[in-house]
N, C-alpha and C positions, 0 to 999 in steps of 0.2 A: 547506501542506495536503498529507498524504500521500494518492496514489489508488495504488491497486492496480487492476488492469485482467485480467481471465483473455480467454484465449482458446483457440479448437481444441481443445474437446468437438465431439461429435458421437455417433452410432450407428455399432457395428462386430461383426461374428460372434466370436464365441469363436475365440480363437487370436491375434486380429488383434491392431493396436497402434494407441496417438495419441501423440500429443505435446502436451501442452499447456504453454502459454505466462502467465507472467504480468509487466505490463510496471509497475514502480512510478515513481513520480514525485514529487516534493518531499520526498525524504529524504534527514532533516540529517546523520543519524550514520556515521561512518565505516567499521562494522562494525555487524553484526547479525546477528539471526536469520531466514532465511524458511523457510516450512512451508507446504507442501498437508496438507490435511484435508480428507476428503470425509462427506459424509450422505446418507441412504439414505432413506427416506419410512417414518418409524414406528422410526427406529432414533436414535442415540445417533452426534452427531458425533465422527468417527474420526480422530487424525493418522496421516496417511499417511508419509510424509518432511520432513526437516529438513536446511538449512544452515548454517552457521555462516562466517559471509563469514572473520570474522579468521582460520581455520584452515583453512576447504575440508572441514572434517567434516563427515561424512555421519550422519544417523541411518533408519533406516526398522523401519517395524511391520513385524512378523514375518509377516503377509498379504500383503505386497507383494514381499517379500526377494528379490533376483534377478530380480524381473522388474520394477520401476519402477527410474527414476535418477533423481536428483534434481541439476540442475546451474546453478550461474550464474557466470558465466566471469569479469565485472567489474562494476564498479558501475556503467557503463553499460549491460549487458546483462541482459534478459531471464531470469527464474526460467525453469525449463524442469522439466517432468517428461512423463520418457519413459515411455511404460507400454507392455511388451511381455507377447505370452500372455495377453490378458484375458481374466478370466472371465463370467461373469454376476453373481456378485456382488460385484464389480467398479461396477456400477451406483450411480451415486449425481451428486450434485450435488458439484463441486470448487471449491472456495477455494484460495487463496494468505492470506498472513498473513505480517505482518512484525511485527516487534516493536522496544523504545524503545532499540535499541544497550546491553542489559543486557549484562556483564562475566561472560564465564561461563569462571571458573577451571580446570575441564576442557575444555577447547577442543573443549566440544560443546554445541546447542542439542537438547533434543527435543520433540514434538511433542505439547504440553500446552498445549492452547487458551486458561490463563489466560494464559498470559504474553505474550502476545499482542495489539498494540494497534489494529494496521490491517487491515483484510479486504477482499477484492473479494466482487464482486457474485456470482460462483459462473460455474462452466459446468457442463452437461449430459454424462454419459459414461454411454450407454446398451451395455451389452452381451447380446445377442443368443444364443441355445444352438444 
């Protein structure tokens, strides 16, 4: 049984930064894909960033570009997205999301919610003007 686990949302004034965290558990696959996606109340879920374990590539939506990172060091550790310079809209609920260890010949994953099999429960990232 895969769980996905986020954490470290919170509220922060424009400018500021978090980090959130997200901690997976019971995954079979040797390589995959993980992704933050966030939604907003009335709006249309967005992916934010993408990695791809077998490569270490990166992908991110042109919203966040240079100012989130998306990072996770080893199979034992932790998805991380750092989000610096937030804005207000910025605001939304955050997921993590992994997916079934699909083979992807360009040694990139990106940030399209079908492909996509596991979800956590979301965290909160309220930003502030």
């Amino acid at each position: 049984q895969v769980q996905l686990v986020e954490s470290g949302g919170g509220s922060v004034q424009a400018g500021g930064s978090l980090r959130l965290s997200c901690a997976a558990s019971g995954y079979p696959y040797s390589w995959y894909c993980m992704a933050w996606f966030r939604q907003a109340p009335g709006k249309e879920r967005e992916g934010v960033a993408a990695i791809y374990t077998r490569t270490g590539n990166t992908y991110y939506a042109d919203s966040v570009k240079g100012r989130f990172t998306i990072s996770k060091d080893n199979a034992n550790n932790p998805l991380y997205l750092e989000m610096n310079s937030l804005k207000p809209e910025d605001t939304a609920m955050y997921y993590c999301a992994a997916d079934a260890g699909l083979w992807r010949s360009d040694g990139y994953c990106y940030a399209l919610s079908r492909e996509f099999n596991w979800w956590g429960q979301g965290t909160q990232v309220t930003v502030s003007s």
